[in-house]
TORKOL-4160 file (C-alpha; in steps of 0.2 Angstrom, whole numbers, padded with zeros to 4 digits, m for minus):
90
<pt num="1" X="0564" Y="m0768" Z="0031"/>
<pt num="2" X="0557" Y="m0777" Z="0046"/>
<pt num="3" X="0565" Y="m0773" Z="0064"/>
<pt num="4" X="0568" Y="m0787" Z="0077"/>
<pt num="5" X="0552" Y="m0784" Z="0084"/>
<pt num="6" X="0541" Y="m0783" Z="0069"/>
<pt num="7" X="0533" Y="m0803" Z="0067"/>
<pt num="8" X="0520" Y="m0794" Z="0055"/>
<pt num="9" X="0521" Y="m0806" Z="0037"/>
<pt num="10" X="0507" Y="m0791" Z="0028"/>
<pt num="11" X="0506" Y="m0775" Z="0025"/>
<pt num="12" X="0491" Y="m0767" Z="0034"/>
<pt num="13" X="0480" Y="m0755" Z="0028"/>
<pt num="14" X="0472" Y="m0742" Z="0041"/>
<pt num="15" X="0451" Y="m0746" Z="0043"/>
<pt num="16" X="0436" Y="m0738" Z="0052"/>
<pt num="17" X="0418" Y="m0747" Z="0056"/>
<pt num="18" X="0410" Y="m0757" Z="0068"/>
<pt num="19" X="0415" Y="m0777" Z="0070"/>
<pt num="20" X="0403" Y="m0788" Z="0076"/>
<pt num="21" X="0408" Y="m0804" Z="0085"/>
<pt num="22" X="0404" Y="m0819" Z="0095"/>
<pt num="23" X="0414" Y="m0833" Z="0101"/>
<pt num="24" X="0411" Y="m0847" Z="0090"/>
<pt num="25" X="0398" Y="m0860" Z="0093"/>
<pt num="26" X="0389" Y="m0846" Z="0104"/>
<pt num="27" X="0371" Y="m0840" Z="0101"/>
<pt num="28" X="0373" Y="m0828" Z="0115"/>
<pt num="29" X="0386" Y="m0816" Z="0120"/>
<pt num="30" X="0389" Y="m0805" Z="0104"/>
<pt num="31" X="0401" Y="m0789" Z="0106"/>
<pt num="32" X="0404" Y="m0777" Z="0096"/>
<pt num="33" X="0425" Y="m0769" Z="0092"/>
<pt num="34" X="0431" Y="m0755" Z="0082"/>
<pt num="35" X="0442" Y="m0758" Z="0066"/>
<pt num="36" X="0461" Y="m0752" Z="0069"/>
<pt num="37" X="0468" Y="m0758" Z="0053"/>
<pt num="38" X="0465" Y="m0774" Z="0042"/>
<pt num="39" X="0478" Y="m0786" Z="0029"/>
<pt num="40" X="0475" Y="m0801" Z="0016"/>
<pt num="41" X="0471" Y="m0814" Z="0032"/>
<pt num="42" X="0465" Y="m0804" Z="0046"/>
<pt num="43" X="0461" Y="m0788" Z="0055"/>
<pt num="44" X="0463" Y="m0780" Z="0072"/>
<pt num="45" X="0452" Y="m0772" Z="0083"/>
<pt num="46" X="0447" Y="m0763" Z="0099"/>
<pt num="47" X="0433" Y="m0766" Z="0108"/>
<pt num="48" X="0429" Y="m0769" Z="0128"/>
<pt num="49" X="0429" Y="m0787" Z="0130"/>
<pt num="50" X="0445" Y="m0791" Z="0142"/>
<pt num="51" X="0442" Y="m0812" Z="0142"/>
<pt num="52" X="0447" Y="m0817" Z="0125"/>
<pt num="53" X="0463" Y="m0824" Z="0125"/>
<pt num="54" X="0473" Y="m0833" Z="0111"/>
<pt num="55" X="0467" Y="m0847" Z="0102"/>
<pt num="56" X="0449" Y="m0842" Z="0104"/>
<pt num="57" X="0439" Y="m0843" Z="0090"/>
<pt num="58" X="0425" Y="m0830" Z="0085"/>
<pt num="59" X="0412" Y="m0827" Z="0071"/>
<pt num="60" X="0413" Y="m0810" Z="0063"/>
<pt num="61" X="0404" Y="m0797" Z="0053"/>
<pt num="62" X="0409" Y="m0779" Z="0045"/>
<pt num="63" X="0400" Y="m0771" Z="0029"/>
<pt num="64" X="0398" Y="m0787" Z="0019"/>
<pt num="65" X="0412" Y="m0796" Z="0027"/>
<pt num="66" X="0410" Y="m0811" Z="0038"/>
<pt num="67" X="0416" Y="m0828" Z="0043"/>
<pt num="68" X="0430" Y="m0836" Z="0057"/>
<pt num="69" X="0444" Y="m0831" Z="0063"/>
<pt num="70" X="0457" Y="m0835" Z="0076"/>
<pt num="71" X="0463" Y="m0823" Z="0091"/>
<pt num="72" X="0483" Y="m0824" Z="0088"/>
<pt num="73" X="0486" Y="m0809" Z="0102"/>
<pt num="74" X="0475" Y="m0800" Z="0114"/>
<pt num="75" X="0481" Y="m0786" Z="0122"/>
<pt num="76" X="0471" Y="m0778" Z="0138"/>
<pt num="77" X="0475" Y="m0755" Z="0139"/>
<pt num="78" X="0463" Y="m0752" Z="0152"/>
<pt num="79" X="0447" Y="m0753" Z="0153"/>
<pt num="80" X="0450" Y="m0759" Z="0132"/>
<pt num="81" X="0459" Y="m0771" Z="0122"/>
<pt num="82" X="0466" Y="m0773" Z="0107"/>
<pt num="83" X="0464" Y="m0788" Z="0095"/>
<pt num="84" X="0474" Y="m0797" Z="0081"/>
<pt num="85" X="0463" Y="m0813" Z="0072"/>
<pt num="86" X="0469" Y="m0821" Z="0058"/>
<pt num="87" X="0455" Y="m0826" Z="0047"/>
<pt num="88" X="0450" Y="m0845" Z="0044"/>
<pt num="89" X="0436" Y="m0844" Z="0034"/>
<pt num="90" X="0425" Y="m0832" Z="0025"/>
């Protein structure tokens, strides 16, 4: 049962590795994130790039994944932030 506060549509699954990411349409400016946990259409992540902001979209890679995604939240903890994307293509 979902509470009032939980938006969440899939299960997620804990996950570990290293994400690699760049804003889309960018050569330059890669970053790198830690997986948190991942579902059927995205993935979250933490990683120290505070400027991403929703809407933004990025090109990924992880162990044999790769493709677009779509920032839907971005929450700054400090000198981190934590990451939801929903994946547009892969």
């Amino acid at each position: 049962m979902k509470t009032s506060h939980e938006r969440r549509q899939e299960a997620r699954s804990p996950a570990t590795g290293e994400v690699r990411l760049r804003h889309s349409g960018e050569i330059a400016g890669a970053f790198t994130g830690r997986l948190v946990d991942v579902s059927a259409s995205g993935f979250r992540i933490r990683h120290s790039r505070l400027t991403l902001a929703s809407g933004d979209r990025v090109a990924f890679e992880w162990l044999g994944h790769s493709g677009e995604a779509l920032v839907m939240w971005h929450r700054i903890l400090g000198q981190e932030a934590e990451t939801g994307f929903n994946v547009m293509k892969s």
